[in-house]
C-alpha positions, 0 to 999 in steps of 0.5 A, a space after each residue: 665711423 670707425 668701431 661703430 657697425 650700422 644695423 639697419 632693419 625695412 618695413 614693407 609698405 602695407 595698407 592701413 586703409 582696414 584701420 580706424 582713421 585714429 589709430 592708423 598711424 599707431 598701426 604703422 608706429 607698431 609695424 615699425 616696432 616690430 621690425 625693431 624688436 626683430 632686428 634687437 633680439 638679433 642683437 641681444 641674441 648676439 651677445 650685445 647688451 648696451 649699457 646706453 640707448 637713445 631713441 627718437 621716440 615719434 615713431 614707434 622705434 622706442 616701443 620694443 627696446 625696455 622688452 628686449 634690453 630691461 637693463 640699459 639706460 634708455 633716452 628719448 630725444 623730445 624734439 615736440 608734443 603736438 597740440 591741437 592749438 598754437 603751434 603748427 595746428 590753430 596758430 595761422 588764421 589764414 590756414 583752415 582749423 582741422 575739426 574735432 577729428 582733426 583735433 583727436 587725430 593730433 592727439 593721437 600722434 602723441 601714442 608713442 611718445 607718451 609710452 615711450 617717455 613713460 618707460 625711458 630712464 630721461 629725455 632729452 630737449 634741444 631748446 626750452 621751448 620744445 620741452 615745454 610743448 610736453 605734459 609738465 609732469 615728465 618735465 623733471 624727467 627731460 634735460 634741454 641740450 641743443 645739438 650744437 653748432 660748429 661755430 668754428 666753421 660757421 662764422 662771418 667771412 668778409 672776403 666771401 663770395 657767393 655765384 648765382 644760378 645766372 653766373 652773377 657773384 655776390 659779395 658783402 658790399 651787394 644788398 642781399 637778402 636771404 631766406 632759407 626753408 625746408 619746403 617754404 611752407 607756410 609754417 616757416 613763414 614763407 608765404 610772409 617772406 614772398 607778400 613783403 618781396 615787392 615792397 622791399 625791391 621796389 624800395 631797393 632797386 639793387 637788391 638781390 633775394 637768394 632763397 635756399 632750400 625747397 626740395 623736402 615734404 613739407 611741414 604743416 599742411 600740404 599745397 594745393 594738389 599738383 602746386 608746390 608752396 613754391 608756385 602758390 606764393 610766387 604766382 601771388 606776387 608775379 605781376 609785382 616784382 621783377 623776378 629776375 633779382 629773386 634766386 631760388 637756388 634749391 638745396 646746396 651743398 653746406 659750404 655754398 649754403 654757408 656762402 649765402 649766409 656770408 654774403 647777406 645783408 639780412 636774413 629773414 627766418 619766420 616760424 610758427 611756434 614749431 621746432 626751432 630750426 638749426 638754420 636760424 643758429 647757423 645764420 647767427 653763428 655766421 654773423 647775419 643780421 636775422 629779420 625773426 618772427 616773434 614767436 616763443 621758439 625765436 624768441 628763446 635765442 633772439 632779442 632786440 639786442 642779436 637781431 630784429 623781431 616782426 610779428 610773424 603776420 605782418 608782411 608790412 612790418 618784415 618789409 620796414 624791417 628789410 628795407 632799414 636793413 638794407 639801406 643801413 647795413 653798419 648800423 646793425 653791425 653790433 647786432 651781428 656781433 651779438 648774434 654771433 656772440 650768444 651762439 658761441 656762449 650757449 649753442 658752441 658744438 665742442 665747448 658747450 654742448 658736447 661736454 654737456 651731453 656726455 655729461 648728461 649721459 654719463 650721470 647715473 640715472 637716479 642722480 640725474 633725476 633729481 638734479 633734473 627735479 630741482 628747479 634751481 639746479 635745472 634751470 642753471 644745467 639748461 641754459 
């Protein structure tokens, strides 16, 4: 960007196997904070002093920067607490519990961001949910922004076109029925997505599955060694489905990504109780009609009245939901609009949330704490 210099710093690879188990990942977490500080007194010492600083603090970058710069205002971007029950870790039966080294080893993830937040001026949450996985007594302390969504960009195209891997175009009068995923882990219900496959496109025998995405490491547990998530669960439904109308296309440029979104029927976005993704927004700001778990993230920004809920469990329940879907794509026109309506009412990029995070950031400190302390006033700043 233009004014803007981009000052980079490297942590060599060094083993950690000398360390206790629990406090492996703050060692790493410190090693990445002492390349930090370096490249920060380069800075200080330079004569840049920031009046402002923001900082992910999960992993280590936070821990030197109230040392190096005592007078900057500093904020931290709470995306998650981690729990050792509920949310990525204890909310799937079908995946094993961690144990109580486990459990500790969860806790301990938190080491850093718990300094980080001690020391910050104010945090800042995406969603309410994810404000809530932290320890109620720095809620006062975090402000919910989302990051925001480009809805003049992403928005419903009725002449759109999408080509599959095979050459064939898709166009809204096809039934389409889309899923997008990091690495079509379990936590994003991927595994549910591919059970409810065979019943849905032996109901449909037009249908047409686009899944999007899959290259990234995964969240949550990791596949079996030498499988990816991918193979575990396409292998699970092999014999049940023609896999000739189901396309994984890999990752995609944003404008072919924005495509699919155009073109579906419905759209399937399943989560653990996790951060929430920015696709779930995307495909509401594009006018999906989007098929959701009922999980307190999702639930956040979808009812009964923008898109349909299933139980995150239950691949019977999607599929119903898929198969309504499918046979009746105007009934749930209105359920488009109203998807797209909430995304431009709380989530728009250059109305809504942008003004309020320059806003924020402008504030005072002490003055943003205590409208922050006052739940009235919070509640109304946090829509």
């Amino acid at each position: 960007m233009p004014g803007v210099q981009l000052r980079k710093y490297t942590v060599a690879d060094q083993s950690v196997a000398a360390t206790h188990p629990f406090a492996r990942r703050f060692d790493v977490e410190c090693r990445r904070a002492e390349e930090v500080l370096y490249a920060a007194s380069n800075l200080s010492s330079s004569g840049f002093v920031p009046d402002l600083i923001l900082a992910h603090p999960g992993w280590g970058e936070a821990l030197p920067l109230r040392s190096v710069f005592p007078k900057a205002r500093i904020v931290t971007y709470c995306e998650m607490f981690y729990r050792t029950q509920g949310q990525d870790v204890g909310f799937d039966p079908e995946f094993p519990q961690v144990g109580l080294d486990g459990d500790v080893n969860i806790q301990l993830k938190n080491a850093a961001t718990l300094l980080a937040l001690t020391d910050c001026d104010a945090g800042l949450s995406p969603t309410q949910w994810q404000k809530s996985t932290f320890p109620a007594e720095y809620h006062g302390k975090i402000e919910v922004i989302h990051d925001g969504v480009n809805v003049n960009a992403i928005k419903p195209a009725s002449d759109a076109q999408y080509r599959l891997p095979t050459g064939r175009v898709l166009t809204r009068a096809d039934q389409v029925l889309t899923f997008v995923g990091r690495s079509f882990e379990p936590l994003r219900g991927f595994h549910v997505f591919m059970r409810a496959l065979p019943r849905i496109l032996a109901k449909h025998k037009k249908a047409q599955v686009v899944i999007v995405g899959g290259a990234a490491k995964p969240y949550g547990f990791s596949p079996p060694q030498g499988r990816t998530w991918r193979s575990v669960f396409s292998d699970e439904i092999a014999d049940q489905v023609d896999e000739r109308r189901i396309h994984f296309t890999g990752p995609l440029a944003h404008a072919d990504y924005l495509r699919v979104l155009q073109v579906s029927t419905a759209h399937v976005y399943l989560t653990y109780p996790f951060v929430l993704s920015w696709s779930l927004l995307e495909a509401m700001s594009a006018g999906c009609l989007v098929i959701g778990s009922d999980t307190p993230p999702v639930r956040e920004v979808m009812d009964s009245t923008n898109g349909i809920l299933v139980p995150f469990h239950d691949a019977n329940r999607l599929a119903n939901a898929a198969i309504e879907a499918l046979a009746h794509p105007r009934r749930f026109d209105r359920h488009r609009a109203r998807a797209r309506e909430m995304v431009i009412e709380r989530f728009d990029l250059k109305r809504v949330c942008l003004p309020k995070l320059l806003n924020f950031l402008e504030f005072d400190s002490g003055e943003k704490h205590m409208a922050a302390d006052d739940p009235v006033s919070f509640q109304n700043e946090a829509v």
